[in-house]
N, C-alpha and C positions, 0 to 999 in steps of 0.2 A: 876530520873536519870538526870545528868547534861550535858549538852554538850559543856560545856567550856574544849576546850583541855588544858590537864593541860602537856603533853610531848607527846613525841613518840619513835618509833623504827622502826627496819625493822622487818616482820614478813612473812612466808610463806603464801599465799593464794591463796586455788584454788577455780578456776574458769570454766568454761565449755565453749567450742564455737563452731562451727560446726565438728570440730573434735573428736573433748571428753573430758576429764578433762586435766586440764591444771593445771602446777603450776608456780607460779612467785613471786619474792622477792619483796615485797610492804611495803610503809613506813606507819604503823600504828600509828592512831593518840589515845589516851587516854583522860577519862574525873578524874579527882579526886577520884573519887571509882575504878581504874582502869579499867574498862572498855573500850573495844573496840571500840570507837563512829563513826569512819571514816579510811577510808584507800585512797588509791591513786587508779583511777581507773584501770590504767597500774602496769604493776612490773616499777619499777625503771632503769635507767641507770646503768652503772658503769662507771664511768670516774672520774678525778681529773687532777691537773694542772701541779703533778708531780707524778712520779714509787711511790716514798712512800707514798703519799697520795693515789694511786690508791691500795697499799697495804694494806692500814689505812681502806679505804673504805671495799676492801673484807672480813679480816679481822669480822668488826664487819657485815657484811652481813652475812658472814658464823655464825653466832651466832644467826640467826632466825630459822637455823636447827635445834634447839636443843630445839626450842621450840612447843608448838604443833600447827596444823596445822590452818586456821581460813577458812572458808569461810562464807559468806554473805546470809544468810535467806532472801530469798525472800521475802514470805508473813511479817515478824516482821521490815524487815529491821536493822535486829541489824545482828552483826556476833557473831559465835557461833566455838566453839573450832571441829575438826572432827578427823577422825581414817585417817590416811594419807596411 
């Protein structure tokens, strides 16, 4: 497995804190075999410098919906796809 990011995206991931399961729009990073290698430790902003860039943004954020959900293996430290 390589860990040279080769793109990204935004992708769903939850995560857990003392509340309970949490979910947040995180920008996912990719290696060459597309694999999941990294993500942001936070969900992401949403902001831009203008209405339609802040449209532009939601836009493709709302398009991590549609894909499946990822959260973070603890023990492997890789992320793994889950049942949302």
């Amino acid at each position: 497995m390589t860990r040279e990011f080769t793109h990204w995206n935004y992708r769903v991931v939850r995560t857990k804190d003392d509340e309970g399961i949490v979910f947040g729009i995180h920008e996912a990073h990719y290696n060459s075999d597309e694999e999941v290698i990294a993500a942001t430790e936070d969900p992401v902003d949403v902001s831009s410098d203008s209405l339609e860039g802040l449209r532009h943004v939601m836009q493709v954020m709302a398009l991590a919906l549609g894909k499946p959900v990822l959260e973070l293996d603890e023990k492997s430290r890789k992320f793994r796809e889950v049942a949302s």
